[in-house]
PATI-180119 format. One record per residue (C-alpha): residue number from 1; x, y, z; residue in three letters. Coordinates in nm, 4 decimals. Example, Ala and Ser with C-alpha at 12.3 -4.5 7.8 and 13.67 -1.06 7.14 Angstrom:
2
NUKE  1  1.2300  -0.4500  0.7800  ALA
NUKE  2  1.3670  -0.1060  0.7140  SER
***
This chain:
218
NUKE  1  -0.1121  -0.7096  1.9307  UNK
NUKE  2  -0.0450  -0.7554  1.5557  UNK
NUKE  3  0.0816  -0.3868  1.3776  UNK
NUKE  4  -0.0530  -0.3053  1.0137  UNK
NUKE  5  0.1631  -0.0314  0.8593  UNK
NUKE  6  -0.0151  0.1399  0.5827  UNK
NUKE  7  0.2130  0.3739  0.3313  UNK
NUKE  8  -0.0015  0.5990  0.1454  UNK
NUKE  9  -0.2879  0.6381  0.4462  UNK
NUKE  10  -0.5690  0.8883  0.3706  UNK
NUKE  11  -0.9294  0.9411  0.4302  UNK
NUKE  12  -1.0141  0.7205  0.1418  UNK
NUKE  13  -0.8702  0.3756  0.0891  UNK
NUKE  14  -0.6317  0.4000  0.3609  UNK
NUKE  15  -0.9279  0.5008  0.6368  UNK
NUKE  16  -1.1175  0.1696  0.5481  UNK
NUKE  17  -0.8591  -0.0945  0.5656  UNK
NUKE  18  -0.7133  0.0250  0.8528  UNK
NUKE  19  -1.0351  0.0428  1.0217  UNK
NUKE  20  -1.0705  -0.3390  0.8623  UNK
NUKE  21  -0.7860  -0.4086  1.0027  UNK
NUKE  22  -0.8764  -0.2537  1.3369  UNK
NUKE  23  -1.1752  -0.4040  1.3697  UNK
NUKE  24  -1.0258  -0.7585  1.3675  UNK
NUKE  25  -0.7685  -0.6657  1.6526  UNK
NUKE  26  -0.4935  -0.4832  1.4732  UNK
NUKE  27  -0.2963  -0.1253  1.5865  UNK
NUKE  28  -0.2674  0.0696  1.2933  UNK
NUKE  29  0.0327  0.2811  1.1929  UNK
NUKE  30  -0.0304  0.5317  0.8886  UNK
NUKE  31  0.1987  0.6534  0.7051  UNK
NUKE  32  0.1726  0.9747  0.4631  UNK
NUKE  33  0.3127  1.3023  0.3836  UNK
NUKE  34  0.0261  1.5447  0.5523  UNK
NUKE  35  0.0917  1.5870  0.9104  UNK
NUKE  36  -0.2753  1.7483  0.9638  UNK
NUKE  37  -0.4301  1.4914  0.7673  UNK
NUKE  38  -0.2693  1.1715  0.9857  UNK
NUKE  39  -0.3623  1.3393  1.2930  UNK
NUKE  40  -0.7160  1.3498  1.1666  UNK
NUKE  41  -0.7424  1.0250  1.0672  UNK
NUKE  42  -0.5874  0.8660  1.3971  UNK
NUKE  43  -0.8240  1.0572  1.5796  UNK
NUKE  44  -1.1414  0.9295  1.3544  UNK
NUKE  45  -0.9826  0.5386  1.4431  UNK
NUKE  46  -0.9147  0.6148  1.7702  UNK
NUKE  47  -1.2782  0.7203  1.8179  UNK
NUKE  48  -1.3729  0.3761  1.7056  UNK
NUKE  49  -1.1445  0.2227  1.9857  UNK
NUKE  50  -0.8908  0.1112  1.7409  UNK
NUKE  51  -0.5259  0.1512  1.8557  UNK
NUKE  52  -0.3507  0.3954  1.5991  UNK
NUKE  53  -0.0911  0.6528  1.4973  UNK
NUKE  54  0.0860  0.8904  1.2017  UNK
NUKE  55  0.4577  0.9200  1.0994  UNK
NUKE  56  0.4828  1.1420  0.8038  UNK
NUKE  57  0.6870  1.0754  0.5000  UNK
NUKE  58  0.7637  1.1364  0.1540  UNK
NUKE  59  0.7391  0.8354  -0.0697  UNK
NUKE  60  0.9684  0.9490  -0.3184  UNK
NUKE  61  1.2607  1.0332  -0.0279  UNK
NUKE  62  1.3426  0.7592  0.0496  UNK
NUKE  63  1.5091  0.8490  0.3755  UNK
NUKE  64  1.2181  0.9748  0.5409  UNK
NUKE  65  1.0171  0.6565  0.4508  UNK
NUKE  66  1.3486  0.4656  0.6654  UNK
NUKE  67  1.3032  0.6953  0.9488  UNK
NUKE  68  0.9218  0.6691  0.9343  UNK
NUKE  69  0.9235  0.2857  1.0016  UNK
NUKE  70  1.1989  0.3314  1.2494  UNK
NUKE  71  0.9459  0.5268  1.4583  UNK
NUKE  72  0.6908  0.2763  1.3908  UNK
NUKE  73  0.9221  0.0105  1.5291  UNK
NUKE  74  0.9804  0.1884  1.8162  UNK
NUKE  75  0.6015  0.2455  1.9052  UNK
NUKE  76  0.4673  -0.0782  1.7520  UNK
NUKE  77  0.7033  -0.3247  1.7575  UNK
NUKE  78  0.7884  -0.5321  1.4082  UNK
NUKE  79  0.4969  -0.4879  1.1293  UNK
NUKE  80  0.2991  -0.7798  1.1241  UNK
NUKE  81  0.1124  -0.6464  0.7676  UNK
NUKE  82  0.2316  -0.3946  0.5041  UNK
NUKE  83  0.0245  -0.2404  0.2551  UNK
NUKE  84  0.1824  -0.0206  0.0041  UNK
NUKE  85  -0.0598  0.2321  -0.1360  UNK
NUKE  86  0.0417  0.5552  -0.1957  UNK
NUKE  87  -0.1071  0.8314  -0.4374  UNK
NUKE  88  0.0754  1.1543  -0.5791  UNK
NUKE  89  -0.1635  1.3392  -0.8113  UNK
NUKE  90  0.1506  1.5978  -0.8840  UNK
NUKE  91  0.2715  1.3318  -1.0739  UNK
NUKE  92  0.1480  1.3575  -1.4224  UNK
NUKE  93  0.0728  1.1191  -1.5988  UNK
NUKE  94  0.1407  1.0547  -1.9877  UNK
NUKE  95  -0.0119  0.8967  -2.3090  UNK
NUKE  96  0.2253  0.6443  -2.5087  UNK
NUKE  97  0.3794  0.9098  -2.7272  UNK
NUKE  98  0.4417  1.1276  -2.4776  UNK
NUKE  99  0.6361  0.9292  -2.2337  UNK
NUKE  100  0.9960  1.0752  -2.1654  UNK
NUKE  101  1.2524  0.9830  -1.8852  UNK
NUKE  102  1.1423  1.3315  -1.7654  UNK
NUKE  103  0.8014  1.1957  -1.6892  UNK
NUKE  104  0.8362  0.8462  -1.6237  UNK
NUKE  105  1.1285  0.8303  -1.3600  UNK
NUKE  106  0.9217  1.0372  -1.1235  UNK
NUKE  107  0.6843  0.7649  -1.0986  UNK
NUKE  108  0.9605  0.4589  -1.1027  UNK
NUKE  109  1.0855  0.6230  -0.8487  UNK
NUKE  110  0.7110  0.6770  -0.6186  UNK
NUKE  111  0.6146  0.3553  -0.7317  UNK
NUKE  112  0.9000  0.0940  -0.7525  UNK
NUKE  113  1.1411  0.2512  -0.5179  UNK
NUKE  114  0.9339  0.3038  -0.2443  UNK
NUKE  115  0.7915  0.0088  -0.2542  UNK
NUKE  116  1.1375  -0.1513  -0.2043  UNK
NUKE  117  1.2379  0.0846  0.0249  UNK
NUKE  118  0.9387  -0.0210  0.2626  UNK
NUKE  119  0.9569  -0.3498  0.1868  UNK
NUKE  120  1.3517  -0.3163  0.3359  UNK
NUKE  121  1.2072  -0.1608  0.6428  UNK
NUKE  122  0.9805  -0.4911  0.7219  UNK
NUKE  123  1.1222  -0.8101  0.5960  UNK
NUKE  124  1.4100  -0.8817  0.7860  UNK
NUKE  125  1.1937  -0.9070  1.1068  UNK
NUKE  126  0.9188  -1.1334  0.8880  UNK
NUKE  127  1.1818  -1.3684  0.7512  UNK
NUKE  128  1.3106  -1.4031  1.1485  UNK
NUKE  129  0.9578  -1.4671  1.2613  UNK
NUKE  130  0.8587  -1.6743  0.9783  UNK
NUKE  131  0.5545  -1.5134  0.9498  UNK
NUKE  132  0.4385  -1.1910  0.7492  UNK
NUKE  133  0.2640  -0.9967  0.4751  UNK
NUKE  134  0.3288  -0.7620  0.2309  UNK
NUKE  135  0.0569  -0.6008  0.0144  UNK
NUKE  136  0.0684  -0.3875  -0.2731  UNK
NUKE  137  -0.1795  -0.1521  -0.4284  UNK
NUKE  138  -0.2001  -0.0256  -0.7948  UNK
NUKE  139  -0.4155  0.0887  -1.0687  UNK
NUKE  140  -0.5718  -0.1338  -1.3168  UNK
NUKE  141  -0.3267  -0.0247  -1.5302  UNK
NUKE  142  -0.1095  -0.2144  -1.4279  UNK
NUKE  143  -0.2880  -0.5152  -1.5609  UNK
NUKE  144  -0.5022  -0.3698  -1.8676  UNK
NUKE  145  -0.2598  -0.1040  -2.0367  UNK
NUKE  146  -0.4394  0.2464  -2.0469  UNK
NUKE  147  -0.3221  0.5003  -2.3078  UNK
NUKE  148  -0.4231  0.7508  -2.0751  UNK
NUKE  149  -0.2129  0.6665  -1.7753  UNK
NUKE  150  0.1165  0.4814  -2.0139  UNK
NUKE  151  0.3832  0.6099  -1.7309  UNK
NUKE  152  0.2249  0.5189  -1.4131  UNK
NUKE  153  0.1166  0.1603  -1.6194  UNK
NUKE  154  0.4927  0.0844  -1.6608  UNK
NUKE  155  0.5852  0.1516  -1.3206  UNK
NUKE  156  0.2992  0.0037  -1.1802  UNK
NUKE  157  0.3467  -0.2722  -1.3520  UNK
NUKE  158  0.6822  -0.3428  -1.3034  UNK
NUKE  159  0.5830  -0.3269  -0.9501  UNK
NUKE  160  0.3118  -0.5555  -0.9655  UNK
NUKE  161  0.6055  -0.7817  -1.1403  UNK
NUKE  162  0.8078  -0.7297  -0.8430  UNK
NUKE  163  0.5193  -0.8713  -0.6499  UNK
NUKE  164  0.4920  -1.2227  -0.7934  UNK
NUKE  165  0.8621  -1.2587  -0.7597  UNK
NUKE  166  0.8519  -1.1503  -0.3868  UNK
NUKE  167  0.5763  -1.4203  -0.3570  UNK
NUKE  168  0.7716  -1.7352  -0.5528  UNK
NUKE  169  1.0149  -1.6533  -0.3231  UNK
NUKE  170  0.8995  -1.5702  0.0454  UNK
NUKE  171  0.6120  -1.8168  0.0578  UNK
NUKE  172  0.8145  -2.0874  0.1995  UNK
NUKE  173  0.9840  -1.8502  0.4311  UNK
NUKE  174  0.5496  -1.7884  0.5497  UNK
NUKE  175  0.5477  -1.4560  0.4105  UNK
NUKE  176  0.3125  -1.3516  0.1762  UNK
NUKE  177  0.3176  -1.1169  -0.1208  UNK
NUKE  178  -0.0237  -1.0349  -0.2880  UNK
NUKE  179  -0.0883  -0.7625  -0.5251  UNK
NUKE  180  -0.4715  -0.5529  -0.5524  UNK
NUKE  181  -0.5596  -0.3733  -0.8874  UNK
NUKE  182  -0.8189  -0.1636  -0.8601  UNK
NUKE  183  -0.9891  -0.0223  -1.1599  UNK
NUKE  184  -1.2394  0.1810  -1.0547  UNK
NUKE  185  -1.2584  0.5698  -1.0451  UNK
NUKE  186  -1.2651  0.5061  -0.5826  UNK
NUKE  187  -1.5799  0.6814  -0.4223  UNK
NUKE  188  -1.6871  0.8088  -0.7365  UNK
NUKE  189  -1.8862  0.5238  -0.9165  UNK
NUKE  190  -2.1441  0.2640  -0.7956  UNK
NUKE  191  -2.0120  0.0105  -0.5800  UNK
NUKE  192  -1.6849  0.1345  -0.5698  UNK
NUKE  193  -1.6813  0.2642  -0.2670  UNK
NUKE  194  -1.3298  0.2449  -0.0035  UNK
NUKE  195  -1.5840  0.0086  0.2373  UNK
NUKE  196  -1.6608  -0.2015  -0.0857  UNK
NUKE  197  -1.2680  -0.2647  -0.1565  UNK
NUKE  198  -1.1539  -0.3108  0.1645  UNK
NUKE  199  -1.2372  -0.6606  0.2402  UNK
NUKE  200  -1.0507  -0.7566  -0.0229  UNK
NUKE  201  -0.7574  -0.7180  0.1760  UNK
NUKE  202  -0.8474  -0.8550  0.4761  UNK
NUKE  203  -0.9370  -1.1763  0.2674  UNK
NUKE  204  -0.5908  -1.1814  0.1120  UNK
NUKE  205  -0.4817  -1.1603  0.4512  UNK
NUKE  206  -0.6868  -1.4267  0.6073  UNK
NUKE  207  -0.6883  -1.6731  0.3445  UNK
NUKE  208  -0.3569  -1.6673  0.2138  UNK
NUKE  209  -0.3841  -1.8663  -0.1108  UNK
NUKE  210  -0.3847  -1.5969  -0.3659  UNK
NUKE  211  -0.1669  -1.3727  -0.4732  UNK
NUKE  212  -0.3776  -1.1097  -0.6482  UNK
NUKE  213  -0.7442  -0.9395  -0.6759  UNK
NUKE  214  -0.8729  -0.7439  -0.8901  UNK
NUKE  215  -1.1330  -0.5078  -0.8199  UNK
NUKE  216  -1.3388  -0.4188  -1.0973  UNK
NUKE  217  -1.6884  -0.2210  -0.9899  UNK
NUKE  218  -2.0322  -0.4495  -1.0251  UNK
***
């Protein structure tokens, strides 16, 4: 059975594409820092026969995201499909003029860093299978710069960076690397629902020949 490890699982987001994911055969393994919230979650998946469990870690330390996917490993197996996702609302964020080290390593360090620390967790078992992939989750700042949200934009977007690099360079290794923008306030305007975004992943997943959507609300 093929794993999906999601970093950054919660009731929103998180629920829906692992339930996408479930649907279409896969065990889930969610990762996030709220024991009480994973162990509701599994249960709601498990309900709807789909194979799942938590391992709770902290994003920003790092060695508790290592020891998090060691677990999975050892439940699992090797992860078939990362998605990188996570959310930290205690991270403020910061207009242009206001941006500091103070207030922009913090999210370097949730955004950037833990992606590559996941991504470190996963690869080496995708590059000896030939087979993988890896996707990432950000804001639409990322893309379209928002004064409101300058901090998270340039760590976001040097992740999203990061991304097309990790796809020029694992796609003949049959790995892929696809990056999902989502600008949209999630579950609070029309048609941006989680169940309205999810299939954007699975479609990533399935068809393989892009390496980014953008979700923008009808």
């Amino acid at each position: 059975m093929l794993t999906l490890a999601i970093v950054g699982a919660g009731p929103g987001m998180g629920h829906a594409i692992a339930r996408t994911f479930g649907r279409n055969g896969f065990q889930v393994a969610l990762v996030a820092r709220n024991q009480a919230k994973l162990t509701e979650l599994v249960a709601q998946l498990e309900q709807e026969g789909i194979t799942a469990a938590g391992f709770t870690a902290d994003v920003s330390e790092r060695s508790s995201l290592v020891a998090a996917f060691a677990a999975i490993k050892e439940r699992f197996g090797p992860v078939d499909v990362l998605e990188f996702s996570p959310a930290n609302p205690a991270l403020p964020s910061a207009p242009p003029t206001e941006v500091s080290i103070a207030n922009l390593q913090p999210q370097i360090d949730f955004y950037i860093y833990g992606a590559i620390t996941a991504v470190e967790q996963v690869l080496p078992d995708m590059l000896a299978r030939g087979t993988g992939t890896l996707l990432f989750t950000t804001g639409g700042s990322s893309i379209t710069p928002s004064p409101m949200f300058a901090n998270i934009g340039i760590a976001s977007a040097g992740l999203r960076n990061w991304v097309y690099s990790l796809h020029a360079a694992l796609a003949e290794h049959g790995i892929q690397a696809a990056h999902i923008a989502i600008s949209a306030w999630i579950g609070q305007q029309p048609g941006a629902a989680p169940e309205n975004i999810a299939p954007l992943y699975w479609e990533l997943y399935r068809q393989r020949d892009q390496i980014e959507r953008h979700f923008l609300p009808a």
